[in-house]
C-alpha positions in Angstrom: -39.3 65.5 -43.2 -42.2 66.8 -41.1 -42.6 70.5 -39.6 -42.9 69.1 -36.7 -39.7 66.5 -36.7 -37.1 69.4 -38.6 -37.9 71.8 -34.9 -37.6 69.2 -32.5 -35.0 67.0 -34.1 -32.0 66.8 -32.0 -28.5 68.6 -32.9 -25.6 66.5 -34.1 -22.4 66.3 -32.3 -19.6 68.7 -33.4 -15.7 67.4 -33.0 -14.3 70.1 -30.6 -10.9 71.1 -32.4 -9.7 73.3 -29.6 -9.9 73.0 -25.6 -12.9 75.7 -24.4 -10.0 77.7 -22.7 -8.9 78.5 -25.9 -5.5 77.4 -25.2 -3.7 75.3 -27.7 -3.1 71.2 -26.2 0.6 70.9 -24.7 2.9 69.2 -27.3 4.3 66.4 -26.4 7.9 66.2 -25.3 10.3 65.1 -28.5 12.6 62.1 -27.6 16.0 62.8 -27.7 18.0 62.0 -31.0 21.0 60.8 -29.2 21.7 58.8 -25.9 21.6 60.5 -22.2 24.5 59.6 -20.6 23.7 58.8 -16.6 25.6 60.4 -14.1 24.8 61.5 -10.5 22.5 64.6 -9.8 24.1 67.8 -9.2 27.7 66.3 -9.6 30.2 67.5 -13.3 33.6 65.8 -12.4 34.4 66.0 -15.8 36.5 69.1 -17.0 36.3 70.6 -20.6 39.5 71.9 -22.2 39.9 74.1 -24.8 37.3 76.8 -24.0 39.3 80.2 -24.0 38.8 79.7 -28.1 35.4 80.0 -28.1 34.0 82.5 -25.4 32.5 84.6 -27.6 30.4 81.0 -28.3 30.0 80.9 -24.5 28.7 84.7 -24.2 26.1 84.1 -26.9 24.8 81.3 -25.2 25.3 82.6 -21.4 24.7 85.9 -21.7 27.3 89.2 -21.2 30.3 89.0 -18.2 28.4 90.6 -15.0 29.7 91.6 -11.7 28.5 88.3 -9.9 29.0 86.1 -13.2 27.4 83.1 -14.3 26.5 79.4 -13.5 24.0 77.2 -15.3 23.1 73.9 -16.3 22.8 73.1 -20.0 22.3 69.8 -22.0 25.6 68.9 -23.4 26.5 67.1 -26.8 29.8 65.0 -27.2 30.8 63.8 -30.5 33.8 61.9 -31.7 35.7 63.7 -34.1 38.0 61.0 -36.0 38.9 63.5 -38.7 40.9 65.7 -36.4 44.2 66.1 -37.9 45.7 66.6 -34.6 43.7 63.6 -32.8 41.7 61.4 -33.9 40.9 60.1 -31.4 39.5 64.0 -30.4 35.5 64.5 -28.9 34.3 67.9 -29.3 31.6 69.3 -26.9 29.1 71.3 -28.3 26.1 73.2 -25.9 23.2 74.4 -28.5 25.1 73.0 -31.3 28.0 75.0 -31.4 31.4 74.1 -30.0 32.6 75.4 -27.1 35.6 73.1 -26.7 37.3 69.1 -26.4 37.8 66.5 -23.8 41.3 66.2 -22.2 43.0 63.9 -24.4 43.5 61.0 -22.3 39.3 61.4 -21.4 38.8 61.4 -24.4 40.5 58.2 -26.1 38.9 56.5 -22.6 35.2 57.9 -23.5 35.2 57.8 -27.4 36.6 53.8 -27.3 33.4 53.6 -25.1 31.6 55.3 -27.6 32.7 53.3 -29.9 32.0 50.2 -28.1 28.4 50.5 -28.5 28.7 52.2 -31.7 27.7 55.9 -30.6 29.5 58.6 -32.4 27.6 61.1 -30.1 25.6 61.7 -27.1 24.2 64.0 -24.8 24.9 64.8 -21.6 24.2 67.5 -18.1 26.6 70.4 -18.4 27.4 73.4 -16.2 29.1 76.5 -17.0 30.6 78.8 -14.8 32.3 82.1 -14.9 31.8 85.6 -16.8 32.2 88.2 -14.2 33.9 91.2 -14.9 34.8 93.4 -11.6 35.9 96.2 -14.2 37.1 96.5 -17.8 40.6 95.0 -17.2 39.6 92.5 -15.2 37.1 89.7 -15.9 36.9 85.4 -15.6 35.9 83.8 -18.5 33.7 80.9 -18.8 34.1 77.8 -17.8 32.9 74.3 -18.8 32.2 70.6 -16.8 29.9 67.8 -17.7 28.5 65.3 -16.1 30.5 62.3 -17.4 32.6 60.2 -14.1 36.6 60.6 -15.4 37.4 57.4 -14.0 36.1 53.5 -14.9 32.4 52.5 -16.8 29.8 55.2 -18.3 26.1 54.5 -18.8 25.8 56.1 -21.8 21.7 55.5 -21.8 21.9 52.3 -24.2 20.7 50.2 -22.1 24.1 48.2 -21.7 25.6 46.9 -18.1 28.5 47.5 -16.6 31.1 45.0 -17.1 30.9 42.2 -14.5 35.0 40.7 -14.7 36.9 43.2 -14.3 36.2 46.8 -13.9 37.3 49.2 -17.1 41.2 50.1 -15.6 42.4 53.4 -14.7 44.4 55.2 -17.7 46.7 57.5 -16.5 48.3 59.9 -19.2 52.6 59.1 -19.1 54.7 61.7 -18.9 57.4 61.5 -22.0 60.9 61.0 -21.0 63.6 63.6 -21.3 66.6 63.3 -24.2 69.5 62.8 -22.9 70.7 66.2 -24.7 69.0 69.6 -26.5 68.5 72.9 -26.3 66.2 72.3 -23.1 68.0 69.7 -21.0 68.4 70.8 -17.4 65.2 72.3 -17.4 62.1 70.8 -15.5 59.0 72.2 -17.5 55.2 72.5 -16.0 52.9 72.7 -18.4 49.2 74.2 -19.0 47.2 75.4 -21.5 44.9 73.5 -24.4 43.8 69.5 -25.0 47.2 69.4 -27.4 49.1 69.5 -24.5 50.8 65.8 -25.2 51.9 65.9 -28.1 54.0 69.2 -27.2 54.9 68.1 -24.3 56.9 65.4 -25.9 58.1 67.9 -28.1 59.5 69.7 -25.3 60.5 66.3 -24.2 62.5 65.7 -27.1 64.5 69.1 -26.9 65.6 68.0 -23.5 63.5 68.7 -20.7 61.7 67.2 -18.4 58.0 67.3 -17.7 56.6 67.5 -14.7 52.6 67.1 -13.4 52.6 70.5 -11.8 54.5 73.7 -11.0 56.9 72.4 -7.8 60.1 73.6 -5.9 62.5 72.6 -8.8 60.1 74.2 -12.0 62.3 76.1 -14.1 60.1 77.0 -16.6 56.0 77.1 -16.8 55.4 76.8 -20.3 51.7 78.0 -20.9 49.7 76.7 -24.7 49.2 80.9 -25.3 50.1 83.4 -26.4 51.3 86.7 -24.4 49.4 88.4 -23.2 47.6 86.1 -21.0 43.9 86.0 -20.1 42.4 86.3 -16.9 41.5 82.3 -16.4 45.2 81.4 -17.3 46.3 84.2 -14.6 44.4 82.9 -11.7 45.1 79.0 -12.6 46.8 77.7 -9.2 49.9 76.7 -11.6 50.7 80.3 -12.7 50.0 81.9 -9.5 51.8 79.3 -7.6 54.7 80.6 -10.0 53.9 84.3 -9.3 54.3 83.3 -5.6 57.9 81.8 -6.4 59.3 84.5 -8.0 58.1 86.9 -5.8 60.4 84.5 -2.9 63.4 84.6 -5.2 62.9 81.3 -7.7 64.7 81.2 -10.9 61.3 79.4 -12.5 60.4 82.0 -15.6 56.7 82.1 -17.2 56.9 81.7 -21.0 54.7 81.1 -23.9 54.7 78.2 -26.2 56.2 80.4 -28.7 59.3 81.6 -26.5 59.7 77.3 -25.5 60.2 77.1 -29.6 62.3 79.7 -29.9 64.1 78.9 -27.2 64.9 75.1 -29.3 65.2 77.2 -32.3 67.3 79.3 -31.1 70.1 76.7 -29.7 69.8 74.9 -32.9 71.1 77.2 -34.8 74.0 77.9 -32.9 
């Protein structure tokens, strides 16, 4: 190579590794690992049960109970549990992978034979939680869960499928079980409130002789809550137990009890 040609040649091209700002490229959104289910903006009909057992989940996700509380909007995982010893047909709802608590039963047979339909054992979904104020040391709300997931007829759970064109899915209301005709309960109308294993005791109530009714009314005897004494602030400001506070304070006979006083009240009987 001449003098001449090795100072005038021109410079090769270098690849440019990093933007001139210095800033790193954005990265590409990830797709999600499981189906989005579709639902209307701004709209959680569906309710989540079960989540007084894991606030201390909730806090660590939501932060500590303030005066003014909480609400925010989280992406939601549902996934069917078939192993549940209690239901199998049970979906758990997890927000950042942890649970924070279960479909009502009867939503959940409805969604998971969806599910199951289009062979999904999960998906994801909007959430928003609610709640976590304190107003002093005694007295706080704790946090509450609802997704974005329509309780009633056909869910686009983001597969691409259509909604049925014969028939739309029907309506499943949960049955009430039917009184015995005798037991340690019979005579006493029983409201009941509390967790997602609310059926199944509520025929066990059923079975000792009382009958169940949808809510807390003029003839409740007893509201039975799924807790134990003494209650938390959510259960206390349900419209069932104050509804029952207000009936006692006008003279009703209707008692709040704990599952465990319902069983020992069966117990009890039996063994006389």
């Amino acid at each position: 190579m001449g003098i001449f040609s090795f100072l005038f040649r021109k410079p090769k091209s270098k690849t440019v590794t990093q933007p001139q700002s210095g800033k790193r490229p954005p990265v590409a959104a990830q797709p999600r690992q499981q189906p989005g289910i579709q639902w209307r903006e701004g709209s959680f009909p569906m309710e989540v049960v079960g989540e007084s057992n894991y606030q201390d989940v909730l806090v660590a996700i939501c932060g500590a109970h303030t005066r003014h509380g909480h609400e925010g909007e989280y992406e939601a995982s549902i996934e069917r549990e078939p192993s549940n010893l209690h239901d199998p047909n049970a979906v758990m709802v997890k927000l950042h992978g942890r649970k924070v608590g279960y479909l009502p039963r009867d939503q959940a047979e409805r969604v998971g034979e969806q599910m199951r339909d289009v062979g999904l054992t999960a998906a994801v979904c909007r959430a928003r939680v609610r709640g976590g104020w304190r107003t002093n040391q005694y007295d706080e709300g704790h946090f509450g869960v609802r997704l974005a997931i329509p309780n009633h007829g056909w869910i686009d759970l983001g597969v691409g499928a259509e909604p049925p064109t014969q028939a739309s899915i029907p309506r499943k209301t949960a049955e009430r079980p039917k009184a015995a005709p005798s037991g340690p309960l019979r005579g006493h109308r029983i409201a009941l409130m509390g967790t997602s294993d609310d059926d199944r005791i509520a025929h066990e109530l059923a079975a000792a002789g009382a009958k169940i009714m949808a809510a807390v009314g003029a003839s409740t005897t007893l509201l039975v809550i799924v807790a134990e004494q003494p209650f938390d602030v959510g259960i206390r400001k349900s419209a069932n137990f104050r509804r029952a506070e207000e009936m006692i304070a006008e003279g009703s006979r209707i008692r709040i009890i704990s599952i465990s006083e319902a069983r020992r009240m069966i117990g009890k009987s039996a063994s006389q």
